[in-house]
C-alpha positions as CSV (number, residue, x, y, z in Angstrom):
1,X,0.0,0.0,0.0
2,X,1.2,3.2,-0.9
3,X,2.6,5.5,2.1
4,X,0.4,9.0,2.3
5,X,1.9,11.9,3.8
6,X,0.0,15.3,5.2
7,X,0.2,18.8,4.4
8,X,0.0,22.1,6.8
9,X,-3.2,23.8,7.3
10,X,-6.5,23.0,5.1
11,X,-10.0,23.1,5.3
12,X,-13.0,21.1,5.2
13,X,-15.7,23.0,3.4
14,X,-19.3,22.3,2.2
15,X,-18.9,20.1,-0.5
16,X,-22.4,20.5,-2.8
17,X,-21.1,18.2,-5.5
18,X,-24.1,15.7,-5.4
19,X,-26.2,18.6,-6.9
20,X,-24.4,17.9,-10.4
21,X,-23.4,14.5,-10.5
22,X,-27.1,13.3,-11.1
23,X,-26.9,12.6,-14.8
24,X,-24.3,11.8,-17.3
25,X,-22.2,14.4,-19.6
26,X,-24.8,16.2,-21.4
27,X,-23.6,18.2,-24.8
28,X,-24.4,22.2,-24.1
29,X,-24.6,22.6,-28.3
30,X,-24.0,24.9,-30.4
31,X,-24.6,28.3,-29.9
32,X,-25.3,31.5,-31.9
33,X,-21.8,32.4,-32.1
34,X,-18.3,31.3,-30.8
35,X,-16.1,34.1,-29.0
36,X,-12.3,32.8,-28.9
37,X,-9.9,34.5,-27.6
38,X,-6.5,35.0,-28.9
39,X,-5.2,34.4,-25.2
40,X,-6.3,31.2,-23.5
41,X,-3.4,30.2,-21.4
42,X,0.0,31.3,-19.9
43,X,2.4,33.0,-22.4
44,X,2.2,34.7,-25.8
45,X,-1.5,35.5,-27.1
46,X,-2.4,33.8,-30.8
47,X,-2.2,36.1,-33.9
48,X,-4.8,35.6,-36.0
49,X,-4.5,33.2,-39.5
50,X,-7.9,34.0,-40.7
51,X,-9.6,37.3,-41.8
52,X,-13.3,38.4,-41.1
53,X,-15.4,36.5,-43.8
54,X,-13.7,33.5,-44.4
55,X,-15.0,29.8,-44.3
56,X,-13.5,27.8,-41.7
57,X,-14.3,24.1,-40.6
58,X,-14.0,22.6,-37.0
59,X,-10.6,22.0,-35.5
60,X,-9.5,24.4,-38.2
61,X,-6.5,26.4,-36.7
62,X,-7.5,29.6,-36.4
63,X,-4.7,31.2,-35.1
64,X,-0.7,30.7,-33.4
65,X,1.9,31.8,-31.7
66,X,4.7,32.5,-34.1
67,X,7.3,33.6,-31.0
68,X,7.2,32.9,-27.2
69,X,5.3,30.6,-25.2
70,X,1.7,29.4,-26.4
71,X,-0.8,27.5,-28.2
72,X,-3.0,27.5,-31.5
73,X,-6.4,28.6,-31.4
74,X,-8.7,26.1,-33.3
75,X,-12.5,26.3,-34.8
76,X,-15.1,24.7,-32.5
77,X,-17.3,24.2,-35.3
78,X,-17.6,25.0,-39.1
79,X,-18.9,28.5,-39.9
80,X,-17.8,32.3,-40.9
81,X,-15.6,34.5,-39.2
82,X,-17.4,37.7,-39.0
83,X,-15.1,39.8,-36.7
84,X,-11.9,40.1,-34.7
85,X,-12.5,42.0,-32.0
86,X,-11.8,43.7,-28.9
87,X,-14.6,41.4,-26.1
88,X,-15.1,40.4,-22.3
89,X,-13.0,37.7,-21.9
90,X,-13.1,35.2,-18.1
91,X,-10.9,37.7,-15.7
92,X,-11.3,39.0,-12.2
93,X,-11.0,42.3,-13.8
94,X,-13.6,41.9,-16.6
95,X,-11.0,42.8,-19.1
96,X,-11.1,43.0,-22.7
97,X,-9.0,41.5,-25.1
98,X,-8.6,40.8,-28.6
99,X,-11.0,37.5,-29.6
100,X,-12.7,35.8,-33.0
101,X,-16.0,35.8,-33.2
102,X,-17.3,32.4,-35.0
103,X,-20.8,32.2,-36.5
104,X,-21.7,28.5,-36.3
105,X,-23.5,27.0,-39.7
106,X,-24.7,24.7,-38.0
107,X,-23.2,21.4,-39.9
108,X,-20.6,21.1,-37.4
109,X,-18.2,19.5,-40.3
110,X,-14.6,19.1,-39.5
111,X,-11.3,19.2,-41.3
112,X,-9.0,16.9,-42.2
113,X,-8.0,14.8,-38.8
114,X,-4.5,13.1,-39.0
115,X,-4.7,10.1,-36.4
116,X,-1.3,8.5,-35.2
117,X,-1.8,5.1,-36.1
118,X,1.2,4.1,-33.4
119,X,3.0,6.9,-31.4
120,X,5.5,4.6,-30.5
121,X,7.3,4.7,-33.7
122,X,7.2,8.6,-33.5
123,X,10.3,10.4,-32.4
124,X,8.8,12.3,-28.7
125,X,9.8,15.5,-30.3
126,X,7.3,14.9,-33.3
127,X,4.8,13.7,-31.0
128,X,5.0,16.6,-28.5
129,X,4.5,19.1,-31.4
130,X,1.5,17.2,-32.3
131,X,0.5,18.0,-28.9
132,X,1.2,21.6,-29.2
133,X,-0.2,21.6,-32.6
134,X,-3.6,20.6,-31.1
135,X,-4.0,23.7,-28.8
136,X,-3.6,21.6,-25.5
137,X,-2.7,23.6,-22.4
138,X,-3.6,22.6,-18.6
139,X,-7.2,22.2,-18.4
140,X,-7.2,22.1,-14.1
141,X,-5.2,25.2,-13.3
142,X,-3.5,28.3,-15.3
143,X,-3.4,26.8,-18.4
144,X,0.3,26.2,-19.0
145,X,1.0,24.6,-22.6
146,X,1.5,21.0,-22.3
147,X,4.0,19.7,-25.0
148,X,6.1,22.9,-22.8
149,X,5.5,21.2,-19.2
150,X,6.2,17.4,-21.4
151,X,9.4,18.9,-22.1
152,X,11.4,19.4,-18.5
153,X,14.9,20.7,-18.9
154,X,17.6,17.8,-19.6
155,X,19.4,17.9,-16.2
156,X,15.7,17.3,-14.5
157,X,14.9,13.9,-14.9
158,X,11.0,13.2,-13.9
159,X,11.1,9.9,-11.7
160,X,7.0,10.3,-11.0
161,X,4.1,11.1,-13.0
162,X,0.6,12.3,-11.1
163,X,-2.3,12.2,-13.0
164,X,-4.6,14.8,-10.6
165,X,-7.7,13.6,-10.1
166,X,-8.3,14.9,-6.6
167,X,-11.2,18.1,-8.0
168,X,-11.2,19.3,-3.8
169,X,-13.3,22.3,-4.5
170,X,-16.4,22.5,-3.3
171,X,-19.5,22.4,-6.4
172,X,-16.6,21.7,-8.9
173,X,-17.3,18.2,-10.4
174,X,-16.0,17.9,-14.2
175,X,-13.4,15.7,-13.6
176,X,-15.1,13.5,-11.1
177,X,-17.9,13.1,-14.4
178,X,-15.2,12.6,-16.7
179,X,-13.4,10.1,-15.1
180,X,-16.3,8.1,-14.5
181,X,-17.3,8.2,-18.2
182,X,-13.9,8.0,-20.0
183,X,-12.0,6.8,-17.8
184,X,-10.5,4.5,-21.1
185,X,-9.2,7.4,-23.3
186,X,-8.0,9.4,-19.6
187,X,-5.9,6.3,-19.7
188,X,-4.6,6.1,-22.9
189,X,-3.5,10.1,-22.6
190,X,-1.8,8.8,-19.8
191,X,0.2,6.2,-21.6
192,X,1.4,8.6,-24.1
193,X,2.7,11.3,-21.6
194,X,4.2,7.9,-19.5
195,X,6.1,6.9,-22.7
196,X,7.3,11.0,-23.2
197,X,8.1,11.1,-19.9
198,X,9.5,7.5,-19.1
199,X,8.9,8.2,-15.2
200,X,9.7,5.3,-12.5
201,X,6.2,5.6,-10.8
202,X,3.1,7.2,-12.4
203,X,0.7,7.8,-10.0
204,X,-3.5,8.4,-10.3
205,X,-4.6,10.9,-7.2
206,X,-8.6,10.4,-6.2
207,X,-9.9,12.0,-3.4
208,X,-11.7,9.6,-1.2
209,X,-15.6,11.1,-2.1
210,X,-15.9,10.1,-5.3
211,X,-15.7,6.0,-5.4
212,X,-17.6,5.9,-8.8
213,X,-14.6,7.5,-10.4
214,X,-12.2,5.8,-8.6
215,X,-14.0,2.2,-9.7
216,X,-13.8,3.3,-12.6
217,X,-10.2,4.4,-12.8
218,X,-9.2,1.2,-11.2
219,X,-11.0,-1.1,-13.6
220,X,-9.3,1.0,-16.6
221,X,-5.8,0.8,-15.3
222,X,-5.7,-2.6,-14.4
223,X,-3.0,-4.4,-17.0
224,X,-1.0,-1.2,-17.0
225,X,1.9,0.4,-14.6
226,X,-0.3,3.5,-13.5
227,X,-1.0,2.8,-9.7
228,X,-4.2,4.5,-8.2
229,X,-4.0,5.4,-5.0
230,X,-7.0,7.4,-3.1
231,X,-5.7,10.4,-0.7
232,X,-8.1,11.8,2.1
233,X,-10.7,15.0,1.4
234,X,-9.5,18.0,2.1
235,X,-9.1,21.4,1.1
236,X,-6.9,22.3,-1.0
237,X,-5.6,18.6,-1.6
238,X,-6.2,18.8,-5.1
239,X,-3.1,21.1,-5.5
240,X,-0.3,20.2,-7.1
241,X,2.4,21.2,-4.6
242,X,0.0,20.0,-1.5
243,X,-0.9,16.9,-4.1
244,X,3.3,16.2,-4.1
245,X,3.6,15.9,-0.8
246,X,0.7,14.2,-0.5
247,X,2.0,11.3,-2.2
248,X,6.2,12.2,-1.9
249,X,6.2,13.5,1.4
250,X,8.5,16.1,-1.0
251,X,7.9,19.8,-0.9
252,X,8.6,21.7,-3.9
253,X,11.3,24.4,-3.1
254,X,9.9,27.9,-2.5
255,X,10.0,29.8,-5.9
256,X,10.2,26.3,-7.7
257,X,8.2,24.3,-10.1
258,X,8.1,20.0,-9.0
259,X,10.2,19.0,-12.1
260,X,12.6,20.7,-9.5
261,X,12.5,17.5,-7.2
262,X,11.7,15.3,-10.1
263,X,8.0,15.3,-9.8
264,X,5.2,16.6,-12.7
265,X,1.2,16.7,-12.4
266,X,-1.3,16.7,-15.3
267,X,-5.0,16.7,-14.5
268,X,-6.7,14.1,-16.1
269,X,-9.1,16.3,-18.5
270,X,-5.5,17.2,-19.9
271,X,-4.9,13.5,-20.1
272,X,-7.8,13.3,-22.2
273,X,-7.1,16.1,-24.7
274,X,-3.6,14.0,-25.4
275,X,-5.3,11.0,-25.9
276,X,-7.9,12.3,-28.4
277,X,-4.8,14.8,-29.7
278,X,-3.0,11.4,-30.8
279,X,-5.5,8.4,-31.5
280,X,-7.8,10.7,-33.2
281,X,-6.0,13.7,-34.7
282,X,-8.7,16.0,-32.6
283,X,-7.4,19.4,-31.3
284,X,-9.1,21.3,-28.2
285,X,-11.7,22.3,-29.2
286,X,-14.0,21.5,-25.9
287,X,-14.3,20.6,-22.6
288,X,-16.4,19.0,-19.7
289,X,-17.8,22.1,-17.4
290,X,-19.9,21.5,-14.1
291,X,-23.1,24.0,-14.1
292,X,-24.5,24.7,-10.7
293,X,-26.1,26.1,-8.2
294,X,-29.8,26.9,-7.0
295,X,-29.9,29.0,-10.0
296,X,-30.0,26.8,-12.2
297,X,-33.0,23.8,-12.2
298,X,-31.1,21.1,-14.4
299,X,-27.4,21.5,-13.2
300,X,-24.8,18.8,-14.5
301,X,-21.9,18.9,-16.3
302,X,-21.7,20.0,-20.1
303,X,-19.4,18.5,-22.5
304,X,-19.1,22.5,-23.8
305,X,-17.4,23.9,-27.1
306,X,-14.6,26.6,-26.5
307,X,-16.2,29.7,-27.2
308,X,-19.2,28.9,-25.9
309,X,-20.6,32.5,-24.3
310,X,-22.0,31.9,-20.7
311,X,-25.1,32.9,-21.0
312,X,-26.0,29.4,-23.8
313,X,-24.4,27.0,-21.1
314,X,-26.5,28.7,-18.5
315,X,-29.4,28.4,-20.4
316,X,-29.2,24.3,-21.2
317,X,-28.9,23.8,-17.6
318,X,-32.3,26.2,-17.2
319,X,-31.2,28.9,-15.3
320,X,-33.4,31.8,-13.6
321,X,-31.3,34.8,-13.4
322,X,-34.2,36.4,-11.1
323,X,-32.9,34.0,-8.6
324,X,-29.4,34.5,-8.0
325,X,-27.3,37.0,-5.8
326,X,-23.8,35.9,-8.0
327,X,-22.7,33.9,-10.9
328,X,-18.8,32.5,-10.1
329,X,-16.7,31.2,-12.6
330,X,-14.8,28.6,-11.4
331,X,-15.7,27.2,-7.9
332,X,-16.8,28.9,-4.6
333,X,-12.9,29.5,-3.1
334,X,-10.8,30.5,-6.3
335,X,-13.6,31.8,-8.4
336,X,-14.5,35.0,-9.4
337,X,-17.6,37.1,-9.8
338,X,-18.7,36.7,-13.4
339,X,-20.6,40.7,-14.4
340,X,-20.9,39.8,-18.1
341,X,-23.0,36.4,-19.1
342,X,-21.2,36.8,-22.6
343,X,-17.8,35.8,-21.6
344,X,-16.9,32.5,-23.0
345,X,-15.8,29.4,-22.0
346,X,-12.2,29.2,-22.3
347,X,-10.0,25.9,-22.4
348,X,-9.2,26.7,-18.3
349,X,-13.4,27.2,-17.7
350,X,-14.6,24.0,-15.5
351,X,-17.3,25.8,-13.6
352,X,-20.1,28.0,-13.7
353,X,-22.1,28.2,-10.4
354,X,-25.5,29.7,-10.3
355,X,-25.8,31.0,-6.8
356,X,-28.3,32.1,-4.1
357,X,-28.2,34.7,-1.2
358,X,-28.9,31.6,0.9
359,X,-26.2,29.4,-0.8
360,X,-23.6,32.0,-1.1
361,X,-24.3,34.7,1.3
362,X,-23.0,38.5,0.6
363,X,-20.2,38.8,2.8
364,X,-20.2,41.1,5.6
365,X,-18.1,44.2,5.9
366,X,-14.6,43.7,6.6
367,X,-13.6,44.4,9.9
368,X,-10.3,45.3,11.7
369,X,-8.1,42.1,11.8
370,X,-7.7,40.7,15.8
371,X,-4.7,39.0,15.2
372,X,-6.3,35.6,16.1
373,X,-4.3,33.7,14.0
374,X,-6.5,31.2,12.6
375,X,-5.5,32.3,9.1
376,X,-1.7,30.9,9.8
377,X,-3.3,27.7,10.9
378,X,-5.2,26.6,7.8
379,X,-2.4,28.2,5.1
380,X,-1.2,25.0,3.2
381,X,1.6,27.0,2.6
382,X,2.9,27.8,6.0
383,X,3.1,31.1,5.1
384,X,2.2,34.4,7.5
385,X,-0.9,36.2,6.1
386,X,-1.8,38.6,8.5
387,X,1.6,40.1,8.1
388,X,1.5,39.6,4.2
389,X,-2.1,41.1,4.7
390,X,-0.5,44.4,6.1
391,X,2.1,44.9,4.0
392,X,0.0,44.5,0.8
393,X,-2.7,46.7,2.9
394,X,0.3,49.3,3.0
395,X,1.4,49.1,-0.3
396,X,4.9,47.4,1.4
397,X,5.6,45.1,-2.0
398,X,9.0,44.6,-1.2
399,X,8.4,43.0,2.9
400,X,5.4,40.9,1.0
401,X,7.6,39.8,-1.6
402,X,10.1,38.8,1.5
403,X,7.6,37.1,3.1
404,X,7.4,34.6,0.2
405,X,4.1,36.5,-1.2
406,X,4.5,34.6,-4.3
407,X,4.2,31.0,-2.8
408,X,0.9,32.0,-2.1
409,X,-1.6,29.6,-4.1
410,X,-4.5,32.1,-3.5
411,X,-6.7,29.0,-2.2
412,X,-8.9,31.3,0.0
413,X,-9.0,28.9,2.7
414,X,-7.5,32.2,4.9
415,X,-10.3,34.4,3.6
416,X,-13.2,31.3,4.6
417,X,-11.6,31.1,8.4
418,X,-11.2,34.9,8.8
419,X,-14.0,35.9,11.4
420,X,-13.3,39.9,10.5
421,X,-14.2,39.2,6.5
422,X,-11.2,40.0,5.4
423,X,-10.8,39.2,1.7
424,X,-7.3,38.5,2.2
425,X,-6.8,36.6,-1.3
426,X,-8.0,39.9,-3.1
427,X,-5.1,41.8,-0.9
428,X,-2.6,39.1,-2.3
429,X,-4.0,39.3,-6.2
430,X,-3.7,42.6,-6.1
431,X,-0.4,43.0,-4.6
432,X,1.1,40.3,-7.0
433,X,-0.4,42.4,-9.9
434,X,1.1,45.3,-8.7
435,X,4.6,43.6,-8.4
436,X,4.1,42.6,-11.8
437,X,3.2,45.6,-13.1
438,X,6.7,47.2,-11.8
439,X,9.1,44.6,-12.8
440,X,7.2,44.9,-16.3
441,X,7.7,48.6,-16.2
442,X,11.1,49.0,-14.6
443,X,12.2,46.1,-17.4
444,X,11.3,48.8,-20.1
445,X,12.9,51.3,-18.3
446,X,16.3,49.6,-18.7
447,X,15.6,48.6,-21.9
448,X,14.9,52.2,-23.1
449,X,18.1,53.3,-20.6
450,X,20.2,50.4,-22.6
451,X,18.9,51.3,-26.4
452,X,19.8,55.2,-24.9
453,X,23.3,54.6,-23.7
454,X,24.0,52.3,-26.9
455,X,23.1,55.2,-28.8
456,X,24.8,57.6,-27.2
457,X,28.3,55.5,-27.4
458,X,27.8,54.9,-31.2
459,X,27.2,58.9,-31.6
460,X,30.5,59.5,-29.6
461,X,32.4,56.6,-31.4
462,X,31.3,58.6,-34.9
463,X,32.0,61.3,-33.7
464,X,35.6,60.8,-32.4
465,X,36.1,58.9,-35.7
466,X,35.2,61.9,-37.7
467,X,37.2,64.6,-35.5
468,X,39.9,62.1,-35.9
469,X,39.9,61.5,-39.9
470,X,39.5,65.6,-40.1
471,X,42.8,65.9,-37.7
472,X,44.4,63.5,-39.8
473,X,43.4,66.0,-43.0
474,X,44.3,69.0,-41.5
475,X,47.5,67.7,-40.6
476,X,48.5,66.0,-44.0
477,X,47.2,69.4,-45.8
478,X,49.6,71.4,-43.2
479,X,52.3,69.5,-43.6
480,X,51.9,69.7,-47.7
481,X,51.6,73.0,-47.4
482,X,54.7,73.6,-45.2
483,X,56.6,71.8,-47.7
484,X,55.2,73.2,-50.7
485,X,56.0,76.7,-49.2
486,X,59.3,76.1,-48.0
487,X,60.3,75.1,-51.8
488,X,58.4,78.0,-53.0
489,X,60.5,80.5,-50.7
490,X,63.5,78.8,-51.2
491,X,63.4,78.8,-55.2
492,X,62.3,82.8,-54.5
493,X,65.2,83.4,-52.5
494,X,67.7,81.8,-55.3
495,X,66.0,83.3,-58.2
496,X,66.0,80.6,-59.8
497,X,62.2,79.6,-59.5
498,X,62.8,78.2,-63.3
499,X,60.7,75.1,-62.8
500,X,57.1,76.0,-64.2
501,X,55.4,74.3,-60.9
502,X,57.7,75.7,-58.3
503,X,56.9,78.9,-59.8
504,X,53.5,78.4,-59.4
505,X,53.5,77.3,-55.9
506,X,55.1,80.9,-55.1
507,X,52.8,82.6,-56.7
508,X,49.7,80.8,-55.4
509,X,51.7,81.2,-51.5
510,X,51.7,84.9,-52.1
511,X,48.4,85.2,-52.8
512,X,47.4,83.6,-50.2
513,X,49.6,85.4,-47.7
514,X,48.3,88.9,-49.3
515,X,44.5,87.3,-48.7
516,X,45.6,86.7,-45.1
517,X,47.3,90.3,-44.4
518,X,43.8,91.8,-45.9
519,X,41.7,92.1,-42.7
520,X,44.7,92.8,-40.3
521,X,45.0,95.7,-42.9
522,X,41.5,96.9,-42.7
523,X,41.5,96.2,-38.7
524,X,44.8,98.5,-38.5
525,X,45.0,101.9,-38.4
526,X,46.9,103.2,-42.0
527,X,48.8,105.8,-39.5
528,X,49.3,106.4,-35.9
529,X,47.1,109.0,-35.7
530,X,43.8,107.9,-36.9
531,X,42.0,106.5,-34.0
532,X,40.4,102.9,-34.3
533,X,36.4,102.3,-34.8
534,X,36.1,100.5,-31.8
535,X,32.0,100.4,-32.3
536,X,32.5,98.8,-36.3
537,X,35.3,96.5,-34.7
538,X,32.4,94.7,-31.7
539,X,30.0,94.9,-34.6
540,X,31.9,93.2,-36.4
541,X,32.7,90.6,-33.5
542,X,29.1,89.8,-32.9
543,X,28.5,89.0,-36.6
544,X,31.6,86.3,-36.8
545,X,30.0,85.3,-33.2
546,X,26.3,84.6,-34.5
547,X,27.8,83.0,-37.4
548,X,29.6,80.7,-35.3
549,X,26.4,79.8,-33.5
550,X,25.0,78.9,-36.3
551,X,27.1,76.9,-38.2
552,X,27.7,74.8,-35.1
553,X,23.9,74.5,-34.3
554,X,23.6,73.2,-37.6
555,X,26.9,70.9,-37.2
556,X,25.0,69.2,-33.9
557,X,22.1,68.8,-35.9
558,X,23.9,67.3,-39.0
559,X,25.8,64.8,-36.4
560,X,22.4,63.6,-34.5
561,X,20.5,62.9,-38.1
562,X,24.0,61.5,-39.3
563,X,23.6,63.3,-42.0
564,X,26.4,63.8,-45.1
565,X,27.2,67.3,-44.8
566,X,29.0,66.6,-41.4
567,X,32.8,67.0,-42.6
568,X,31.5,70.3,-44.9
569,X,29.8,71.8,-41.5
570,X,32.9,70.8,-39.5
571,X,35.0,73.0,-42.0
572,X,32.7,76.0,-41.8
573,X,32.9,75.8,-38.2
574,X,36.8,75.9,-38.2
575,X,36.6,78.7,-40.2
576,X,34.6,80.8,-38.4
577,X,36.7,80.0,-35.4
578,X,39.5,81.8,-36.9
579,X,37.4,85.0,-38.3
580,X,36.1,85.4,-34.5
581,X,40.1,84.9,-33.3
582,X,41.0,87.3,-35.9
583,X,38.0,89.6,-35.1
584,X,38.6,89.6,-31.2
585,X,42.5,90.3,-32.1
586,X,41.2,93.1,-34.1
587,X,39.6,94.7,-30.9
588,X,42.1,94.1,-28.4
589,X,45.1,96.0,-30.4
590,X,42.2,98.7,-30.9
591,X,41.4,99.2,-27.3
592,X,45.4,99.0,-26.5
593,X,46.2,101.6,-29.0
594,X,43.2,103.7,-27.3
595,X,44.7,103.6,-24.0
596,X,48.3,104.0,-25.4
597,X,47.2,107.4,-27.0
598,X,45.4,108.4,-23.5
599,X,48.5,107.7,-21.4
600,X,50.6,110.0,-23.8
């Protein structure tokens, strides 16, 4: 017999799962129109491979994830796309977000299917992207993509396999319903992620209140190496880390995932998906969902196409809005408050619950907190949340974070003890959002800072490159120059400048040194006597100054554009450099010659 093991804390709620276990799997239909949204599970939304107005057929992909983590998006029945568009989609925050809307034709005619005949002779590789191909993410908790989670990292070798079966919330009974009708093909998914996998145990977790399921289970997994084992009923049991040690007497390491101690967990409705991914070529496109609640005079569970707004699945199930006081998607203690009966069912929807004031009673105001500490007791995580309560109260992310905020699994079993009311999971959603939210903006910050500073080196690198090749000029034309005038002066001085282009050179030196002497000329006085314009002469400064200015706005400009006037700009600068030396000199030997004369 297999050894069990406890976990901290827990609860032992209402369980209402009777209500919906009355009858068998019951199709929901089709309904007017199918909503899909682009984003159905953890990672990378869909982009879209269809356009409004075109023909599609069901398990027709619809839409994937050309980068990042993620799934496909596939038709859940033939019809016409007749809008991509911004819609409610299942959130606590009744968000929008980008979805296709499908308008059934009612034939319900699928594509092409391409069964495996026998995996086996598959490389894994090919048959974990058949598994991505079919749009299979985790059907029992966030929706991670499967063929990812299928694909632990090389140096983490999964020893055990557990196929969750457990379902310990309260109303929630899809798998239970599942299980005991196809128990065969939760089986054969089974074998197929066992030969992936190749674990040393695979384990089948049943919590002890449902003995049809777990008959059945047992009679489909007799012959194979899947062992069944039933764990006790308790809240939250059916989680995977309190499921691991559970059945390992292992904990998974705070800010870990179990392949970390050689452990994985796949619910069985995901088992399912794989089997019918494989044997029969189908991709997701629906799931079994429990509708409940006094709301609701027929409730039972819905074998329900993805897409499938609310408000249809309410209505096979005969529900009397006048009646309730909230609808919850999802189940009583990790649900949410469901505003808009048009958001659909999503490949992570297994409940709807139709609820009462007498069956789910408005909670009272929340009160001060009196430290009684029953909280601490029933946390399966062993965490502290009055004091991650009052730090995420305070806005204190960085002591919540300490406190190991993010092992919280948001169970609610704090919030159902808590005699003041204190939604204490709402506290913890929000101050993970907000955590979130600042690691996503400061990682944009440094990216901008990063692009920024990259930029800013390359400008400097350019620039010291092109005051470098222009000192490199300058100084070749200077030392030419130098050369060419010495000859020049020397064949002057001889007389015997007889060769044509030494002759020239002279020429073209005096000229320029003639060119040169012309504003000192005009700046000096012709005779001793005549006193200097000293008001022309700072007219003239202010004009080669404003010149400057400009040229070398239009220089900075020139470099920041990169554009191809730079070196021509950098030239027209230099040269206005020297006419504001040679203005400035101008003006000083002015003023000197001023207070010469007034000394005299």
């Amino acid at each position: 017999m297999t050894q069990l093991w406890s976990f901290p804390g827990g609860i032992h709620p209402a369980e209402n799962k009777r209500q919906s276990t009355g009858r068998a799997i019951r199709k929901a239909g089709i309904p007017d129109r199918l909503i899909l949204p682009l984003q159905q599970h953890i990672g990378a939304p869909a982009e879209p491979l269809v356009q409004p107005g075109d023909k599609v057929l069901k398990g027709q992909k619809l839409a994937d994830v050309t980068s990042g983590m993620g799934v496909p998006v596939h038709a859940s029945t033939s019809g016409t796309i007749i809008g991509i568009e911004l819609l409610p989609v299942p959130h606590p925050s009744g968000m929008s977000d980008w979805c296709m809307v499908l308008e059934p034709d009612g034939d319900d005619a699928w594509c092409e299917l391409s069964p495996v005949a026998d995996y086996r002779k598959l490389h894994r590789d090919e048959v974990l992207n058949l598994i991505r191909e079919a749009g299979i993410s985790g059907m029992g908790g966030a929706g991670f993509p499967t063929s990812i989670k299928l694909r632990p990292p090389s140096d983490r070798k999964v020893s055990t396999l557990i196929i969750n079966g457990a379902e310990c919330e309260p109303y929630i009974t899809a798998d239970d319903m599942t299980m005991r009708e196809r128990a065969d093909q939760i089986h054969g998914g089974i074998k197929i992620m066992s030969w992936i996998l190749r674990p040393e145990r695979c384990v089948i977790a049943i919590e002890d209140n449902k003995p049809e399921a777990i008959e059945a289970m047992r009679k489909a997994s007799e012959g194979t190496q899947a062992e069944l084992v039933v764990v006790p009923t308790k809240y939250p049991s059916g989680g995977e880390k309190q499921l691991i040690q559970i059945l390992t007497g292992m904990e998974v390491p705070s800010g870990g995932i179990p392949a970390d101690i050689g452990v994985m967990c796949q619910n069985v409705g995901t088992a399912m998906a794989v089997y019918r991914a494989i044997n029969r070529g189908e991709p997701l496109v629906s799931r079994i969902t429990t509708v409940t609640g006094a709301g609701v005079d027929d409730p039972g569970n819905f074998e329900t196409l993805i897409g499938t707004p609310a408000r249809h699945l309410l209505s096979q199930a005969g529900f009397h809005p006048e009646r309730i006081s909230r609808l919850i998607l999802g189940g009583p203690m990790m649900g949410y408050t469901l505003e808009d009966t048009s958001v659909p069912v999503i490949k992570t929807t297994n409940c709807l619950i139709a609820a009462t004031e007498k069956e789910l009673p408005t909670p009272p105001p929340e009160q001060p907190c009196i430290r009684c500490g029953m909280c601490a007791e029933v946390c399966p995580m062993e965490l502290l949340p009055q004091q991650l309560f009052w730090h995420a109260k305070a806005q204190d992310f960085d002591r919540a974070e300490h406190l190991n905020l993010f092992d919280c699994i948001e169970c609610g079993a704090c919030s159902y003890v808590c005699p003041s009311s204190i939604p204490l999971v709402q506290y913890y959603r929000y101050a993970k959002g907000e955590i979130r939210t600042q690691r996503a903006e400061q990682i944009k910050a440094d990216r901008a800072r990063e692009r920024f500073e990259a930029r800013q080196a390359r400008l400097e690198r350019e620039q010291e490159e092109t005051e470098r090749r222009r000192e490199e000029r300058a100084r070749a034309a200077a030392e030419a120059q130098k050369k060419k005038q010495a000859e020049a002066e020397k064949a002057v001085a001889k007389g015997d400048a007889t060769d044509e282009r030494s002759a020239r050179a002279a020429m073209v030196q005096q000229a320029l040194e003639r060119k040169k002497a012309r504003p000192a000329a005009a700046a000096t006085p012709e005779s001793a006597t005549d006193k200097p314009d000293i008001e022309a002469l700072e007219k003239q400064l202010n004009q080669a100054k404003g010149k400057l200015e400009t040229m070398e706005s239009m220089l900075d400009e020139a470099r920041v554009a990169q554009a191809d006037n730079v070196e021509k700009l950098e030239r027209a600068v230099t040269k206005n450099l020297e006419r504001v030396k040679r203005a400035e000199d101008a003006l000083t030997d002015a003023r000197k010659q001023l207070e010469t004369e007034a000394g005299q």
